[in-house]
KEKE-3310 file (N, C-alpha, C; in steps of 0.2 Angstrom, whole numbers, plus 5000, padded with zeros to 4 digits):
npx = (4952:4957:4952:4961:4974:4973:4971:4978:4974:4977:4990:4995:4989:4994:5005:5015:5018:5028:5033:5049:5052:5045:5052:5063:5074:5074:5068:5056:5045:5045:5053:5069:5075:5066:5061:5063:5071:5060:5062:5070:5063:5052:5048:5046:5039:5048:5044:5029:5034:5032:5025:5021:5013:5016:5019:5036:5036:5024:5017:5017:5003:5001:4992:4993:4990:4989:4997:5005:5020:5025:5015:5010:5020:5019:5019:5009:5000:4998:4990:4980:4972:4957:4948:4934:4934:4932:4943:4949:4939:4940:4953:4953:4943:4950:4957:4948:4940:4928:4918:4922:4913:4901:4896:4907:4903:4901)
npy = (4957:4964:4977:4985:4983:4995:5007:5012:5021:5018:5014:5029:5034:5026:5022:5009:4995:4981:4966:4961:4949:4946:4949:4949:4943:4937:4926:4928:4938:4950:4962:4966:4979:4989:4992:5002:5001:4998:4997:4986:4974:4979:4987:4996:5001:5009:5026:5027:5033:5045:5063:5068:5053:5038:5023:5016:5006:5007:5011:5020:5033:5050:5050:5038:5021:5017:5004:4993:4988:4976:4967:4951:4952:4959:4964:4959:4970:4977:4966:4963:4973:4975:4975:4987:4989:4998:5005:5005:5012:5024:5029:5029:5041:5050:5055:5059:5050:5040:5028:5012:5003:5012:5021:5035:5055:5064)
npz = (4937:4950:4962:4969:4962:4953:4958:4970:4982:4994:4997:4997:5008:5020:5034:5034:5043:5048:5054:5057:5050:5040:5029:5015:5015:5026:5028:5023:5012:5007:4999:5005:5002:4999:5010:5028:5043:5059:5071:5082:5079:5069:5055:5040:5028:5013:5011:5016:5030:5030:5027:5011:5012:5001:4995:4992:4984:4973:4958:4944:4941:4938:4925:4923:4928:4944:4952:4963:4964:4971:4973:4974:4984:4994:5011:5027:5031:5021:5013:5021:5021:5017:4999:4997:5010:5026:5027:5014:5011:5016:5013:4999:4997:5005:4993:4984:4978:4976:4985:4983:4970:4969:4955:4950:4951:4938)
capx = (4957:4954:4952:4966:4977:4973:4970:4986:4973:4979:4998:4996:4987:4995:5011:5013:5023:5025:5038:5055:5051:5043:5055:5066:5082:5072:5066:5046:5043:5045:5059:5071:5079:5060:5059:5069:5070:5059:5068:5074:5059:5049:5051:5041:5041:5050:5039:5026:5034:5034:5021:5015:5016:5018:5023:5041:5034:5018:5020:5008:5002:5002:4987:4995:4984:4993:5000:5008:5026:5025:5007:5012:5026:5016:5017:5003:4996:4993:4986:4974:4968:4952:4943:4928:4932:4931:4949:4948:4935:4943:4961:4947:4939:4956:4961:4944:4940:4920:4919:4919:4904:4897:4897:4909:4900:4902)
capy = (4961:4966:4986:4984:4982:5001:5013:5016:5025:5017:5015:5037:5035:5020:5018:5001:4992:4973:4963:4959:4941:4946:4953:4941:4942:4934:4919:4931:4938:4958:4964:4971:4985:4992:4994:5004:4998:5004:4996:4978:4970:4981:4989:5000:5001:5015:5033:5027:5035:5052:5063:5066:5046:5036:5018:5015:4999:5010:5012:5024:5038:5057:5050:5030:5018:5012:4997:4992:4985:4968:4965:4945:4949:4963:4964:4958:4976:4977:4961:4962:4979:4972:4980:4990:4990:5007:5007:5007:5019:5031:5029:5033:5048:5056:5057:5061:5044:5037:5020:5006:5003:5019:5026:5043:5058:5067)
capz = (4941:4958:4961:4973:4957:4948:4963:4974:4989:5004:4995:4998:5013:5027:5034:5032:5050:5049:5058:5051:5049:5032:5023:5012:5020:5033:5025:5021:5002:5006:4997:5011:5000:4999:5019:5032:5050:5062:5078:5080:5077:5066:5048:5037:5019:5015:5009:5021:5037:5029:5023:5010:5010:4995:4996:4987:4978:4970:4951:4940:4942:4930:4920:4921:4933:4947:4954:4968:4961:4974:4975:4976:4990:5002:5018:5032:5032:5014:5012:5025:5020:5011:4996:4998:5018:5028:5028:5009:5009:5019:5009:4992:5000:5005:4989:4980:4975:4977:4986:4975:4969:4967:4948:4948:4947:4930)
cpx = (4954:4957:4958:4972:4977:4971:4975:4984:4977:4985:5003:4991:4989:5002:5009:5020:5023:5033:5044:5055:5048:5048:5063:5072:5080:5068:5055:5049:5044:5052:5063:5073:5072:5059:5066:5066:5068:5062:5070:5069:5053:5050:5047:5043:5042:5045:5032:5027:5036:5026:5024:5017:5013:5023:5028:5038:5026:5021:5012:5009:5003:4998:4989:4990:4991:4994:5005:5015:5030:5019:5008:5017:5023:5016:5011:4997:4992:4990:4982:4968:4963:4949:4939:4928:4933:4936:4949:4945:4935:4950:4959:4947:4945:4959:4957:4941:4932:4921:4921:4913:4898:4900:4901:4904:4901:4898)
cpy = (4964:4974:4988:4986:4988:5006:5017:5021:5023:5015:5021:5037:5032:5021:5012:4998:4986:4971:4960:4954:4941:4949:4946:4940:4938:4928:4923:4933:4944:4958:4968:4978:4990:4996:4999:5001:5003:5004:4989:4974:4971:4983:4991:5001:5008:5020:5032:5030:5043:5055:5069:5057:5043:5032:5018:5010:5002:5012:5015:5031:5044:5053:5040:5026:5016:5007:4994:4986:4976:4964:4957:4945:4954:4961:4962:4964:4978:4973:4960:4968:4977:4978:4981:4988:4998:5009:5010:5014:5025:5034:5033:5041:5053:5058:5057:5057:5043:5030:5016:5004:5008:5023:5033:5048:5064:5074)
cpz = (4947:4957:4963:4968:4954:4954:4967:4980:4993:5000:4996:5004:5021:5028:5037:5038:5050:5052:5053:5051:5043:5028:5021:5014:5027:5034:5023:5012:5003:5004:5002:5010:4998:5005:5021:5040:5055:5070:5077:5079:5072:5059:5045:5031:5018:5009:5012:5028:5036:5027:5018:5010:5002:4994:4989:4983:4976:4964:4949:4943:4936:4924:4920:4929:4937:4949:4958:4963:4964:4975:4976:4983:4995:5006:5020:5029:5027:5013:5016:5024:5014:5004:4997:5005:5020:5027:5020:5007:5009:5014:5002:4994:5001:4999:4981:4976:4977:4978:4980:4977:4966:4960:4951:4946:4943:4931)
residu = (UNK:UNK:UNK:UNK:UNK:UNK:UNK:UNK:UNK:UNK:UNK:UNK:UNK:UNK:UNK:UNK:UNK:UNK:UNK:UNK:UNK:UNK:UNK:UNK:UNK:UNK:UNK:UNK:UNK:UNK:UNK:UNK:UNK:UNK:UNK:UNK:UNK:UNK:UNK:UNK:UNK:UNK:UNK:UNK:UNK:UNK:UNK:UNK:UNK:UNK:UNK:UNK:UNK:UNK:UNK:UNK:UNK:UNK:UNK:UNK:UNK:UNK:UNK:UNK:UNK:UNK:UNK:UNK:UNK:UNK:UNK:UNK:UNK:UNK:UNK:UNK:UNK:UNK:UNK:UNK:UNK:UNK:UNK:UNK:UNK:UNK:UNK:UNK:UNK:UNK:UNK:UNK:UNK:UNK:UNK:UNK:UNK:UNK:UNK:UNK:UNK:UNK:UNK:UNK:UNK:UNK)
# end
């Protein structure tokens, strides 16, 4: 299982802007009732255009691992944000996390 799948950093650290062309009402995979529109051609998954941010389709947390609630139907932005890339590491780090990779220190 990819780390991507139990962490939820960059789900509390991005807002996530991808074009209305993904969203399912629009022949793409994002669930429309997930987003709000950010003009006519954009849209932003909604608890990302706030802070603290904390994507709507994030599940987990208070001692539960988390999990993004679409991880098959994400947007661009999330699907392109690789594991263990700086973007990662930075999403980690803001939220007291050690890359991946590196043992926790105890």
């Amino acid at each position: 299982m990819s780390a991507c799948q139990n962490c939820g950093a960059c789900c509390q650290s991005y807002r996530v802007e991808f074009a209305v062309y993904e969203l399912d009402t629009l022949g793409g995979t994002v669930p429309s009732e997930l987003t709000e529109e950010v003009n006519g051609v954009t849209c932003r998954m909604r608890g990302t255009g706030q802070v603290p941010i904390r994507c709507v389709a994030l599940r987990g947390g208070a001692g539960q691992p988390f999990a993004c609630g679409i991880y098959a139907q994400r947007p661009r932005p999330c699907a392109e944000l690789q594991e263990g890339s700086y973007a990662c590491h930075k999403a980690r780090q803001r939220h007291g996390l050690p890359p991946l990779g590196e043992a926790p220190v105890v």
